[in-house]
PDBQT receptor file of N, H, CA, C and O in Angstrom, charges set to zero:
ATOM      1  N   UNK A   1     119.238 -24.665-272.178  1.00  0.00    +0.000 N 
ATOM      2  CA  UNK A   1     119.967 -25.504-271.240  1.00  0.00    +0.000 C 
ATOM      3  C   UNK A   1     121.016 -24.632-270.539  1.00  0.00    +0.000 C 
ATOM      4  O   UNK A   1     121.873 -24.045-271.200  1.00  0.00    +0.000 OA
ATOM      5  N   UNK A   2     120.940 -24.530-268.947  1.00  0.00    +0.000 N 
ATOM      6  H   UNK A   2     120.245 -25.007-268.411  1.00  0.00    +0.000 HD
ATOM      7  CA  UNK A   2     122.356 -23.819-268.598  1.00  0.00    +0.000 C 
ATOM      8  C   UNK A   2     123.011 -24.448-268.745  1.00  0.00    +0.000 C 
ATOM      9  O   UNK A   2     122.918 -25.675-268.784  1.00  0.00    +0.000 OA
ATOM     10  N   UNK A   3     124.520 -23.302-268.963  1.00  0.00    +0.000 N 
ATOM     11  H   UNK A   3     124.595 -22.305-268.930  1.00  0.00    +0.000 HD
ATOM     12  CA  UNK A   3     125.510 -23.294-269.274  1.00  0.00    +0.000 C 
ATOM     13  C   UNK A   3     126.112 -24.463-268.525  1.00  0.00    +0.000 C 
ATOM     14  O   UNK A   3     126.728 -25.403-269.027  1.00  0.00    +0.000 OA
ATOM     15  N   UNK A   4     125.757 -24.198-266.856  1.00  0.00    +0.000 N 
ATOM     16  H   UNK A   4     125.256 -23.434-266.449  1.00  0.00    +0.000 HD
ATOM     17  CA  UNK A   4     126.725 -25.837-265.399  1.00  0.00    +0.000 C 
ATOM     18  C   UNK A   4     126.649 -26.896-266.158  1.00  0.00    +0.000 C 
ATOM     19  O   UNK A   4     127.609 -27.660-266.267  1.00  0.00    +0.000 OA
ATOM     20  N   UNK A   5     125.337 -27.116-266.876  1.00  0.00    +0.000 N 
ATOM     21  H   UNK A   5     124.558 -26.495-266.788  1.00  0.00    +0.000 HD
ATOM     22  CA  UNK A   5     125.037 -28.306-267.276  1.00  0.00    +0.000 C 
ATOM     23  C   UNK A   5     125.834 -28.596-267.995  1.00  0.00    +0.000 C 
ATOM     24  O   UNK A   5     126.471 -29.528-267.506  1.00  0.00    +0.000 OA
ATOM     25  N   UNK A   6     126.321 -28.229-269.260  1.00  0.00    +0.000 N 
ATOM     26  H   UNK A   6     125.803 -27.471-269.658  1.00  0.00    +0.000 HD
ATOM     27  CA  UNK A   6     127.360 -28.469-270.141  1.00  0.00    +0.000 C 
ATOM     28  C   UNK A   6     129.033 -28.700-269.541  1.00  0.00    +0.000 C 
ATOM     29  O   UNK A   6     129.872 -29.268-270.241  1.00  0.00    +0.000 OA
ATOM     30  N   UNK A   7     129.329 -28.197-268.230  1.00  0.00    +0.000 N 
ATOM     31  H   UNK A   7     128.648 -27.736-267.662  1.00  0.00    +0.000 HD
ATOM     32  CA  UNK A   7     130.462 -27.989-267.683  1.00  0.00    +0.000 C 
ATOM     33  C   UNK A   7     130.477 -29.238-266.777  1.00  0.00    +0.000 C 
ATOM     34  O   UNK A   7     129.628 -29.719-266.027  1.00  0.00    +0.000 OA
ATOM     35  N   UNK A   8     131.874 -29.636-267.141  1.00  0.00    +0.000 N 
ATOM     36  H   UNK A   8     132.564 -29.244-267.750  1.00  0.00    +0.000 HD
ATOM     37  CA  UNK A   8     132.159 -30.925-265.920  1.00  0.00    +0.000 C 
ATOM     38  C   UNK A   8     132.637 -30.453-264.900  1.00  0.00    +0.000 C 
ATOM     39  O   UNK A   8     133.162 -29.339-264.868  1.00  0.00    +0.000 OA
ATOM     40  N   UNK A   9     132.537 -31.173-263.978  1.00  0.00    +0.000 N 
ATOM     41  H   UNK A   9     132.110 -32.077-264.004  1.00  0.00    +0.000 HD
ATOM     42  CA  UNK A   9     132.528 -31.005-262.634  1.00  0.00    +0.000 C 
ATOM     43  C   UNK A   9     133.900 -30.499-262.301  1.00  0.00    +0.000 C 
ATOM     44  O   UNK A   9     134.914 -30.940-262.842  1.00  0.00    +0.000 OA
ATOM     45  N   UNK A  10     133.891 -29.085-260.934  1.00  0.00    +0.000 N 
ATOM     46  H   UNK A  10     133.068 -28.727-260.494  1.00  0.00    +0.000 HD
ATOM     47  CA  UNK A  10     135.391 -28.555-261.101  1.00  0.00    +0.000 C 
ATOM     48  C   UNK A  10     136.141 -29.936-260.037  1.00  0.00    +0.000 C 
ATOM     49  O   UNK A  10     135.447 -30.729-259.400  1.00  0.00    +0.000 OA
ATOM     50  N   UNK A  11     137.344 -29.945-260.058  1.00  0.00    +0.000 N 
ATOM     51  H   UNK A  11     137.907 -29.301-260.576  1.00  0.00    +0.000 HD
ATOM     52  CA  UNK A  11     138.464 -30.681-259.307  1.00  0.00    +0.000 C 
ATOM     53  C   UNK A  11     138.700 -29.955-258.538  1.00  0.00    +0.000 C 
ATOM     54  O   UNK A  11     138.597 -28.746-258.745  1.00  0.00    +0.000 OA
ATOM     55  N   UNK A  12     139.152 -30.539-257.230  1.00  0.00    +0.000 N 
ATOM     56  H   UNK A  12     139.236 -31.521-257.062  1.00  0.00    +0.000 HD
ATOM     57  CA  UNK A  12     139.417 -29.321-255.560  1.00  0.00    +0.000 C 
ATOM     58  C   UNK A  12     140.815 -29.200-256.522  1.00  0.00    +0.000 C 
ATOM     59  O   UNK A  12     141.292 -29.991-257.336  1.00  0.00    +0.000 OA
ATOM     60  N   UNK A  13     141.161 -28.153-256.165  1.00  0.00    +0.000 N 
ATOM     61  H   UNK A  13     140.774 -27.511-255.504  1.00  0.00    +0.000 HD
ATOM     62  CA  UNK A  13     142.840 -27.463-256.298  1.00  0.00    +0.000 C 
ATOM     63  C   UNK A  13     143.476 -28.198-255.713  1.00  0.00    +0.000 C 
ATOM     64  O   UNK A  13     142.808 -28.864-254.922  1.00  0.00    +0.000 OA
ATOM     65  N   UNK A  14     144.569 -28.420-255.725  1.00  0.00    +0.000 N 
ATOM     66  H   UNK A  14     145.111 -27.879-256.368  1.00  0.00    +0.000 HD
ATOM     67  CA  UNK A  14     145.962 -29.375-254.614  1.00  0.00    +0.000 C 
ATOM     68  C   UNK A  14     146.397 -28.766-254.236  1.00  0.00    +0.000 C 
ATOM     69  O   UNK A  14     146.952 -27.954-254.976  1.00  0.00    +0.000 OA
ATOM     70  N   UNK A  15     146.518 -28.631-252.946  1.00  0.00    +0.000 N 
ATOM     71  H   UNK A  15     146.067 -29.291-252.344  1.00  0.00    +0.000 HD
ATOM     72  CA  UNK A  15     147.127 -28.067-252.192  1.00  0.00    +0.000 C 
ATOM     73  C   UNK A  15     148.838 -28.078-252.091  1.00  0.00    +0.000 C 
ATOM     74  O   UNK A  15     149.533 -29.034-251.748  1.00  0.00    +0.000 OA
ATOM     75  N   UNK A  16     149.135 -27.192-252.355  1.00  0.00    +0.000 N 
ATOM     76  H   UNK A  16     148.570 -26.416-252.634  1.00  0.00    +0.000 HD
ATOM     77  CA  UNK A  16     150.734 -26.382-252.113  1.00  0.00    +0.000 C 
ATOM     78  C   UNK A  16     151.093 -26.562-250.855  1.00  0.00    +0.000 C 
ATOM     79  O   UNK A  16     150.502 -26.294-249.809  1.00  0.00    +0.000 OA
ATOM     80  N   UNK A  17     152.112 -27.038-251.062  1.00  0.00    +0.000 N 
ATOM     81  H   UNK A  17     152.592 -27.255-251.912  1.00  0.00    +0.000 HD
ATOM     82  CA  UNK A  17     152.538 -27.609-249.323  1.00  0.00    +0.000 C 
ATOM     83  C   UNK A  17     153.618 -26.694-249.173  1.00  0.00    +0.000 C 
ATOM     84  O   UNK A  17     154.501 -27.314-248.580  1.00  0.00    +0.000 OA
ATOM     85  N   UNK A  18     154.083 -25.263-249.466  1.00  0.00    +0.000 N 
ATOM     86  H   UNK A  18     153.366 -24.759-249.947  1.00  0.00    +0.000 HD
ATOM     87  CA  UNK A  18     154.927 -24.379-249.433  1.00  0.00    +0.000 C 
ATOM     88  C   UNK A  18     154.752 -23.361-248.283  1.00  0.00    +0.000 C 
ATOM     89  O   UNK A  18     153.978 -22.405-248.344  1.00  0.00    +0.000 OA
ATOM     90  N   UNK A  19     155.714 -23.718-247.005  1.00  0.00    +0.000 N 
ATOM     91  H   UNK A  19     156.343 -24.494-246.956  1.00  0.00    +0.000 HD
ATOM     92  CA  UNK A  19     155.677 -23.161-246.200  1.00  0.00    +0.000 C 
ATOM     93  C   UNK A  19     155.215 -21.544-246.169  1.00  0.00    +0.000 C 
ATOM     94  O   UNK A  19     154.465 -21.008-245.354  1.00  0.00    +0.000 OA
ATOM     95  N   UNK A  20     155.997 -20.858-247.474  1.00  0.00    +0.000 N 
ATOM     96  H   UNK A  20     156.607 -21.293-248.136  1.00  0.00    +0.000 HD
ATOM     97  CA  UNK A  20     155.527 -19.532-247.646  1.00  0.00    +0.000 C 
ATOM     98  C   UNK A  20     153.819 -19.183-247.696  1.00  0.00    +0.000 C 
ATOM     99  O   UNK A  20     153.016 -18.371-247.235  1.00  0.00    +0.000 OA
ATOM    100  N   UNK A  21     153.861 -20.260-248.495  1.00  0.00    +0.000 N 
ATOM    101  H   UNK A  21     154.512 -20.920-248.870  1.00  0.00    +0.000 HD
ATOM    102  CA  UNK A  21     152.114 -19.847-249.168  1.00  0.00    +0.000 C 
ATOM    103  C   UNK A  21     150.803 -20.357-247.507  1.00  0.00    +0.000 C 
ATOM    104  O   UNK A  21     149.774 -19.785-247.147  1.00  0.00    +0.000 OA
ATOM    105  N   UNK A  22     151.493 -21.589-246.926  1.00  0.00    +0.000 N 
ATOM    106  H   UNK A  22     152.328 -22.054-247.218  1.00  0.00    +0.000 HD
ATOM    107  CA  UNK A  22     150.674 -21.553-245.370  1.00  0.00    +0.000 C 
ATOM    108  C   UNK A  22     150.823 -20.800-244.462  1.00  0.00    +0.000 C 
ATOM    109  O   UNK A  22     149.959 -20.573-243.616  1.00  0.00    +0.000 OA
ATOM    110  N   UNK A  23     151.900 -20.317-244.495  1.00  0.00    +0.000 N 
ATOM    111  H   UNK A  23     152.603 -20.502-245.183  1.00  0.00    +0.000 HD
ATOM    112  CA  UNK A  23     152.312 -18.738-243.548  1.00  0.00    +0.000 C 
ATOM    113  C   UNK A  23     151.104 -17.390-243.948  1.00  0.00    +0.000 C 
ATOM    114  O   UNK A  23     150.400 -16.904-243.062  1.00  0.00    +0.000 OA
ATOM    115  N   UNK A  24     151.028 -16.890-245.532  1.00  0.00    +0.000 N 
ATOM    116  H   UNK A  24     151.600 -17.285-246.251  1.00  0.00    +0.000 HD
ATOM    117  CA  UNK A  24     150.339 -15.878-245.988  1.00  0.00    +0.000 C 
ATOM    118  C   UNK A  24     148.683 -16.367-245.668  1.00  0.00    +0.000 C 
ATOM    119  O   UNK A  24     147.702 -15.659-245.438  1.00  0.00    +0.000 OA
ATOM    120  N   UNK A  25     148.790 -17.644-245.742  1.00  0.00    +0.000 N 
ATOM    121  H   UNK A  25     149.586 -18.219-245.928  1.00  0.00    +0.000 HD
ATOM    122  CA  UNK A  25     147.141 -18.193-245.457  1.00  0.00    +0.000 C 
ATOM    123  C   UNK A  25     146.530 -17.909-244.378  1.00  0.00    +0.000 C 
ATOM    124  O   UNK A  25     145.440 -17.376-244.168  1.00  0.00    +0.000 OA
ATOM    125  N   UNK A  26     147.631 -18.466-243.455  1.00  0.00    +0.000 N 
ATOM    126  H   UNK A  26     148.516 -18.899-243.626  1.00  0.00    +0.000 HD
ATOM    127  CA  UNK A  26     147.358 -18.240-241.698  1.00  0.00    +0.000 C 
ATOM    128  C   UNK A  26     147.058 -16.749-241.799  1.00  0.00    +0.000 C 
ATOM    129  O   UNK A  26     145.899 -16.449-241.512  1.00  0.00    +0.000 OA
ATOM    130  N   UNK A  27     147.968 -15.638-242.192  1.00  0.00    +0.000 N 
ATOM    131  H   UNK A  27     148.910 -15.882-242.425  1.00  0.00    +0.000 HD
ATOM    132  CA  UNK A  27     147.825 -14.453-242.010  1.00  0.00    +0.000 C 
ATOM    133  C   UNK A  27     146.747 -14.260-242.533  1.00  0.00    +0.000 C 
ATOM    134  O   UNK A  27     145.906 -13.889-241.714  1.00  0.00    +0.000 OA
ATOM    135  N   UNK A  28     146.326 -14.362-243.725  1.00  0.00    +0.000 N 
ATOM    136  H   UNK A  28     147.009 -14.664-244.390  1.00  0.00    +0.000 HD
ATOM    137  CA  UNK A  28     145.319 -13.879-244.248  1.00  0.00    +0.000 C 
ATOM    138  C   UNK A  28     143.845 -13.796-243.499  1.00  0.00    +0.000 C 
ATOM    139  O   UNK A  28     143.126 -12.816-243.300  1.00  0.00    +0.000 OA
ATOM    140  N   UNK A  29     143.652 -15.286-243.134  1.00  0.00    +0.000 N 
ATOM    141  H   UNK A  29     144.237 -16.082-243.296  1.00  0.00    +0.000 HD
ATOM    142  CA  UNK A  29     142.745 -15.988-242.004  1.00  0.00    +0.000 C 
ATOM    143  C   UNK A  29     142.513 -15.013-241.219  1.00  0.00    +0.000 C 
ATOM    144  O   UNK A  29     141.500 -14.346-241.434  1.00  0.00    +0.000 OA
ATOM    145  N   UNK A  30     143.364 -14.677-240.130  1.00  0.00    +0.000 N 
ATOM    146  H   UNK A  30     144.186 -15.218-239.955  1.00  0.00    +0.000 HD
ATOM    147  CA  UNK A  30     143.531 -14.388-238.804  1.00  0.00    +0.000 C 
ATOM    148  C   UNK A  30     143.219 -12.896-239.424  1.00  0.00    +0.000 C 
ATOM    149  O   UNK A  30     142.264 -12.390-238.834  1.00  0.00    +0.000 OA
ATOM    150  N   UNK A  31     143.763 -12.063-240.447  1.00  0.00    +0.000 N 
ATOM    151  H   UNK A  31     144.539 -12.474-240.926  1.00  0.00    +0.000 HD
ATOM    152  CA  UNK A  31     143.567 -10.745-240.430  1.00  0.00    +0.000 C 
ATOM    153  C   UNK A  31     141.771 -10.690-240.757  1.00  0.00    +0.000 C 
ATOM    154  O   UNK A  31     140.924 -10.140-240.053  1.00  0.00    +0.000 OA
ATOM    155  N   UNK A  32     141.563 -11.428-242.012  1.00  0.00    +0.000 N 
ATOM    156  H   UNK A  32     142.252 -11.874-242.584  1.00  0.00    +0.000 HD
ATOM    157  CA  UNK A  32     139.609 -11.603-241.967  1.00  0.00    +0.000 C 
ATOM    158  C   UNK A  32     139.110 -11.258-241.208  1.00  0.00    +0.000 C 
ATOM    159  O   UNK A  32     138.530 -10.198-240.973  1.00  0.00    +0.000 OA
ATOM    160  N   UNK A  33     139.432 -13.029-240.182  1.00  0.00    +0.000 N 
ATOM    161  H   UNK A  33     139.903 -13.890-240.373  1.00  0.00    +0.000 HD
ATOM    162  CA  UNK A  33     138.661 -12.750-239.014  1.00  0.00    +0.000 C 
ATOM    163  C   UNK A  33     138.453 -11.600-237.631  1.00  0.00    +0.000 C 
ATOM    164  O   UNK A  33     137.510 -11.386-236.870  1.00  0.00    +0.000 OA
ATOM    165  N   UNK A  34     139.755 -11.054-237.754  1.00  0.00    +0.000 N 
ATOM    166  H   UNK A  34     140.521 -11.229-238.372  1.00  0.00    +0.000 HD
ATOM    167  CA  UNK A  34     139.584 -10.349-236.944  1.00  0.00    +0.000 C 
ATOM    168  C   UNK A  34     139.225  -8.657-237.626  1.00  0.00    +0.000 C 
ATOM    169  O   UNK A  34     139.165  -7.663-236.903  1.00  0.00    +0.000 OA
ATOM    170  N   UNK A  35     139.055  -8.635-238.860  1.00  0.00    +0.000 N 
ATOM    171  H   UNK A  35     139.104  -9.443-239.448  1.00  0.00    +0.000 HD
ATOM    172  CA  UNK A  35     138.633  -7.251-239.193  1.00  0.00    +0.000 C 
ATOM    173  C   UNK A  35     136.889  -8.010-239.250  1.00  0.00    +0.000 C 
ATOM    174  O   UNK A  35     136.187  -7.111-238.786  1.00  0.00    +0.000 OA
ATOM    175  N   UNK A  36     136.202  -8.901-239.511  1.00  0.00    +0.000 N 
ATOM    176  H   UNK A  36     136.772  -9.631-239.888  1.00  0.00    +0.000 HD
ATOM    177  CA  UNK A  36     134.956  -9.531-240.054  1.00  0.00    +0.000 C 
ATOM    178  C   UNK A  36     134.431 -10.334-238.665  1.00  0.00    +0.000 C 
ATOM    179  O   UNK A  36     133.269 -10.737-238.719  1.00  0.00    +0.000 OA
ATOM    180  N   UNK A  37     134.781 -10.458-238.089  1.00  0.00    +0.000 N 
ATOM    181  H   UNK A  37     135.725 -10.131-238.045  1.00  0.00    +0.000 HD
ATOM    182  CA  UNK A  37     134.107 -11.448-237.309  1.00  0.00    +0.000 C 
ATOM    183  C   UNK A  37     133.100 -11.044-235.982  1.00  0.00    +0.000 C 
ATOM    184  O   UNK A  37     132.427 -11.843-235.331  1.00  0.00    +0.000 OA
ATOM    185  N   UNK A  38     133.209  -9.387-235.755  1.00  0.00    +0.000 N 
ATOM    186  H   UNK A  38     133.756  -8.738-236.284  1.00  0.00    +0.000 HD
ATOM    187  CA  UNK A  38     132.301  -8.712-235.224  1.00  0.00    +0.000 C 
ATOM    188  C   UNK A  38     131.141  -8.340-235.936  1.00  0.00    +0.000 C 
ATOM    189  O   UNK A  38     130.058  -8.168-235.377  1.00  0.00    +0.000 OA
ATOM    190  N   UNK A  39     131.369  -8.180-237.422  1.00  0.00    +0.000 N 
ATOM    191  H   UNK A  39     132.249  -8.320-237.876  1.00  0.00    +0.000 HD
ATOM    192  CA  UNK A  39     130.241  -8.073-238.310  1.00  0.00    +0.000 C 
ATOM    193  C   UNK A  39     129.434  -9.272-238.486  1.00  0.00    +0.000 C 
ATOM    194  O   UNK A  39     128.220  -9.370-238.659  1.00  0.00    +0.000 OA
ATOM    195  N   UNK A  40     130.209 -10.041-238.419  1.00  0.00    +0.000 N 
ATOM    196  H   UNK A  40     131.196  -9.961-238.277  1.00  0.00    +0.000 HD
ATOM    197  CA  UNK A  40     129.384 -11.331-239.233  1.00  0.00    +0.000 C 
ATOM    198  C   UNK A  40     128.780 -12.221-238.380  1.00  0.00    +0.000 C 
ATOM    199  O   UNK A  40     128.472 -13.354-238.750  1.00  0.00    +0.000 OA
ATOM    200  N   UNK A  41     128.500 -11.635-236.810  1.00  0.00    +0.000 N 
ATOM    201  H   UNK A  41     128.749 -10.714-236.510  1.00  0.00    +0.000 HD
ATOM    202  CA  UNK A  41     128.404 -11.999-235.721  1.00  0.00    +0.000 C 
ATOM    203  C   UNK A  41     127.073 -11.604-235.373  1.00  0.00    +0.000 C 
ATOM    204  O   UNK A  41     126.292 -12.287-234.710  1.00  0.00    +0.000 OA
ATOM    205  N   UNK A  42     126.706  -9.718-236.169  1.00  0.00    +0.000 N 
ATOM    206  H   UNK A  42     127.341  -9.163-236.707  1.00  0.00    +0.000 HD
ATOM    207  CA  UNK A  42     125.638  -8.877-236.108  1.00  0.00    +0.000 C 
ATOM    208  C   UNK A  42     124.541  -9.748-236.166  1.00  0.00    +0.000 C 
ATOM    209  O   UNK A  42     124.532 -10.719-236.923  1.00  0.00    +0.000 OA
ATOM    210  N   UNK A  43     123.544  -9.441-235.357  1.00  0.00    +0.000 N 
ATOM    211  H   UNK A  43     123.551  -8.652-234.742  1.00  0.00    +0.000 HD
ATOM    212  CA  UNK A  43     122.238 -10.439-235.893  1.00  0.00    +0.000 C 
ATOM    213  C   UNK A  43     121.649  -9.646-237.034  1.00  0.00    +0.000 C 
ATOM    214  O   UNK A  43     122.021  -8.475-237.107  1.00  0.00    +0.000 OA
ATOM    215  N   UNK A  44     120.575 -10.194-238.165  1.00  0.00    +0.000 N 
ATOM    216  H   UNK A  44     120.273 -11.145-238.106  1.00  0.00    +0.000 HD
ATOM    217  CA  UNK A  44     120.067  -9.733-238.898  1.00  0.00    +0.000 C 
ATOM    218  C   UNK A  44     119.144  -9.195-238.854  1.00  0.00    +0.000 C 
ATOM    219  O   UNK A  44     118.090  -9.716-238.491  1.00  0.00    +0.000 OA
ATOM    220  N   UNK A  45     119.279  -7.865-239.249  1.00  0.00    +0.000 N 
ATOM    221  H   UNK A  45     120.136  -7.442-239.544  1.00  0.00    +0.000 HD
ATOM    222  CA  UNK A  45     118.267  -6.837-238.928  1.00  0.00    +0.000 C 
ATOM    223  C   UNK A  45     116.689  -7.387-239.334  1.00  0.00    +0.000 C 
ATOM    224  O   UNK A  45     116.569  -8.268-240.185  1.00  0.00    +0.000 OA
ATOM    225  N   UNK A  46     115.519  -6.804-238.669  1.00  0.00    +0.000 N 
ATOM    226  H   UNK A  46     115.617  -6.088-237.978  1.00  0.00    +0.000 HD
ATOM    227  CA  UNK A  46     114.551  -7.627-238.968  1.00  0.00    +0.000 C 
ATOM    228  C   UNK A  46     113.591  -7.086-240.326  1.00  0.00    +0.000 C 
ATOM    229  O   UNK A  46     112.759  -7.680-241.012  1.00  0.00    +0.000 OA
ATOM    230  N   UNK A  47     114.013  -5.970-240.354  1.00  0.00    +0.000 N 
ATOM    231  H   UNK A  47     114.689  -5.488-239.797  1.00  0.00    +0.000 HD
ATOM    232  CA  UNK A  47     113.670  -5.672-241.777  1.00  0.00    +0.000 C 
ATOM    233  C   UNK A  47     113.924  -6.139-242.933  1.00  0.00    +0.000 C 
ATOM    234  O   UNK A  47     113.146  -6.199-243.884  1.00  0.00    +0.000 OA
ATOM    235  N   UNK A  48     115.451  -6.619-242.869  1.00  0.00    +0.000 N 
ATOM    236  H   UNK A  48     116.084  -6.570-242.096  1.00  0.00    +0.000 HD
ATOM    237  CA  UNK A  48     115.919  -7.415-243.634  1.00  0.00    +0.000 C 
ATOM    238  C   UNK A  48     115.112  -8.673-243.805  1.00  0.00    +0.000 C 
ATOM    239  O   UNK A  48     114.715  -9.022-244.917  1.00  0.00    +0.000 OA
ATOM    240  N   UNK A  49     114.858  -9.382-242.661  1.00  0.00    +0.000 N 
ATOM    241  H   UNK A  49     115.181  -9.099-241.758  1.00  0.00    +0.000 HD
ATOM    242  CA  UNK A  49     114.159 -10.867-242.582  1.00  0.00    +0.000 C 
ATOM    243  C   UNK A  49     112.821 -10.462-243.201  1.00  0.00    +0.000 C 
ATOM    244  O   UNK A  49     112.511 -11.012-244.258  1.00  0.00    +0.000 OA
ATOM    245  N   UNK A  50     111.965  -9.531-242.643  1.00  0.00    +0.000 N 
ATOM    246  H   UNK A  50     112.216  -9.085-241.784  1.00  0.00    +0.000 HD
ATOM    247  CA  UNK A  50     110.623  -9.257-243.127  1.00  0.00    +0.000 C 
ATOM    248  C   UNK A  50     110.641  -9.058-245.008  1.00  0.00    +0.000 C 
ATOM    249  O   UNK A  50     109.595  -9.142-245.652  1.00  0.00    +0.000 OA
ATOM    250  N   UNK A  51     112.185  -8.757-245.754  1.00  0.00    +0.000 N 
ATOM    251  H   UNK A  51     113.034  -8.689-245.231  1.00  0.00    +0.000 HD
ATOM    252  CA  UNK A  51     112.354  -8.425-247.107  1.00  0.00    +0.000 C 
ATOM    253  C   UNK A  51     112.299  -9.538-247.520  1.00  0.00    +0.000 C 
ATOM    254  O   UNK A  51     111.626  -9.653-248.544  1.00  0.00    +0.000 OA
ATOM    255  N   UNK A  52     112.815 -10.570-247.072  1.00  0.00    +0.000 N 
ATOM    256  H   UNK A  52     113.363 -10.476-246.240  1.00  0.00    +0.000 HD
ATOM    257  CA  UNK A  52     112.892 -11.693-247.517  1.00  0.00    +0.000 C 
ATOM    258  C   UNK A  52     112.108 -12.562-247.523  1.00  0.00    +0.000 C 
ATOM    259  O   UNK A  52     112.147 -13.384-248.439  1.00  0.00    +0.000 OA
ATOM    260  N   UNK A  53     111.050 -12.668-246.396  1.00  0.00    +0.000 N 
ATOM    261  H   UNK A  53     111.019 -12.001-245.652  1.00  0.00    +0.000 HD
ATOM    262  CA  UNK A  53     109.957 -13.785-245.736  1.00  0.00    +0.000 C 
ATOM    263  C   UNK A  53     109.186 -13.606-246.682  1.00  0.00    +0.000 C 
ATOM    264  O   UNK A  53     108.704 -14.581-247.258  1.00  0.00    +0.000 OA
ATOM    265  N   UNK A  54     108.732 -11.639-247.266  1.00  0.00    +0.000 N 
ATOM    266  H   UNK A  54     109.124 -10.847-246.798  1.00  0.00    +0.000 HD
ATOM    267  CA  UNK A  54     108.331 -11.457-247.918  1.00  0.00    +0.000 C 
ATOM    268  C   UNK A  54     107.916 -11.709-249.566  1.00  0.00    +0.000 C 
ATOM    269  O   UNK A  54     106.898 -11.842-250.246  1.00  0.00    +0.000 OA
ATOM    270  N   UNK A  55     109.688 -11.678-249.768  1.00  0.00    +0.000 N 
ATOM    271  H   UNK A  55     110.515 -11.570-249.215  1.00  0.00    +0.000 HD
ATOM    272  CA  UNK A  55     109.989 -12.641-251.058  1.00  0.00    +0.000 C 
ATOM    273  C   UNK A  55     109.746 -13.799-251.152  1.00  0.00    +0.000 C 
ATOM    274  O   UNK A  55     108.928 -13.931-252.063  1.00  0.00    +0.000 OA
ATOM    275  N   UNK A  56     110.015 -14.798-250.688  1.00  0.00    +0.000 N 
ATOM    276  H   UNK A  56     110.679 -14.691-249.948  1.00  0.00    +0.000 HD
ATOM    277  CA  UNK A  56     109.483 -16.132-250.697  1.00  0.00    +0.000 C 
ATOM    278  C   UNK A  56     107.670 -16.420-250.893  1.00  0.00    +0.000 C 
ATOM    279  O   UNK A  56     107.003 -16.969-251.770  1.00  0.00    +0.000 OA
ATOM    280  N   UNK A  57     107.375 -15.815-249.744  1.00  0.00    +0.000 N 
ATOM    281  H   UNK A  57     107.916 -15.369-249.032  1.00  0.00    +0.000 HD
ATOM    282  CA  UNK A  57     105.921 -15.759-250.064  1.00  0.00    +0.000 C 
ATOM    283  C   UNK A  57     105.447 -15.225-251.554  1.00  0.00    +0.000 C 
ATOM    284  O   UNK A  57     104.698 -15.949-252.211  1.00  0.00    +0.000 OA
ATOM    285  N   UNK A  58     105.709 -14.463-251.873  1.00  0.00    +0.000 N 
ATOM    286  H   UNK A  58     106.317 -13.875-251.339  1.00  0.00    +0.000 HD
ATOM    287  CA  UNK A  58     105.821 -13.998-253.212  1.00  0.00    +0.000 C 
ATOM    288  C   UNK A  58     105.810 -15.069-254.543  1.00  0.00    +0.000 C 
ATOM    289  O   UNK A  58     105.000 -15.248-255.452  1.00  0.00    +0.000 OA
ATOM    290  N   UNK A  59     107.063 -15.661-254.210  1.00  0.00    +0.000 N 
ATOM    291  H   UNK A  59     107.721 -15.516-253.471  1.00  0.00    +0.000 HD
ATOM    292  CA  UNK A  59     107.315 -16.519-255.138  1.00  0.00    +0.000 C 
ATOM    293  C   UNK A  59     106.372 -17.762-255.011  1.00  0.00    +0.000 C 
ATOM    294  O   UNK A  59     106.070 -18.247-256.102  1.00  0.00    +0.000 OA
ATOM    295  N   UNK A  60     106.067 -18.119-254.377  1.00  0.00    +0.000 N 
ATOM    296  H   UNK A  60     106.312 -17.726-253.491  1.00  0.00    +0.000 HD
ATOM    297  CA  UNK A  60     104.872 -19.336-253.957  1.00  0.00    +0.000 C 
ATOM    298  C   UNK A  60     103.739 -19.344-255.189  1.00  0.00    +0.000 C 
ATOM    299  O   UNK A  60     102.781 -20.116-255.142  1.00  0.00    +0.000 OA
TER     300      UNK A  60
């Protein structure tokens, strides 16, 4: 039996309404996106897709 199964369900976190901690968030955000968001934008190489299409078929 996996392990999830035995585990109850997680609770969302509560949110901290501490100006400090939504300030570092925003920053955090904004720095991500703007170091990640040209990457994650890249289309996927098609070799990659052909690795995968591949796999699936596989598993069938």
């Amino acid at each position: 039996m996996p392990l999830k199964e035995n585990c109850p369900p997680r609770q969302p976190e509560k949110k901290n309404k501490n100006s400090s901690n939504d300030a570092f968030e925003l920053w955090l955000k904004r720095g991500l996106h703007q170091l990640f968001d040209d990457v994650a934008n890249e289309p996927v190489p098609e070799e990659l897709l052909r690795l995968i299409k591949n796999d699936r078929e596989r598993k069938k």
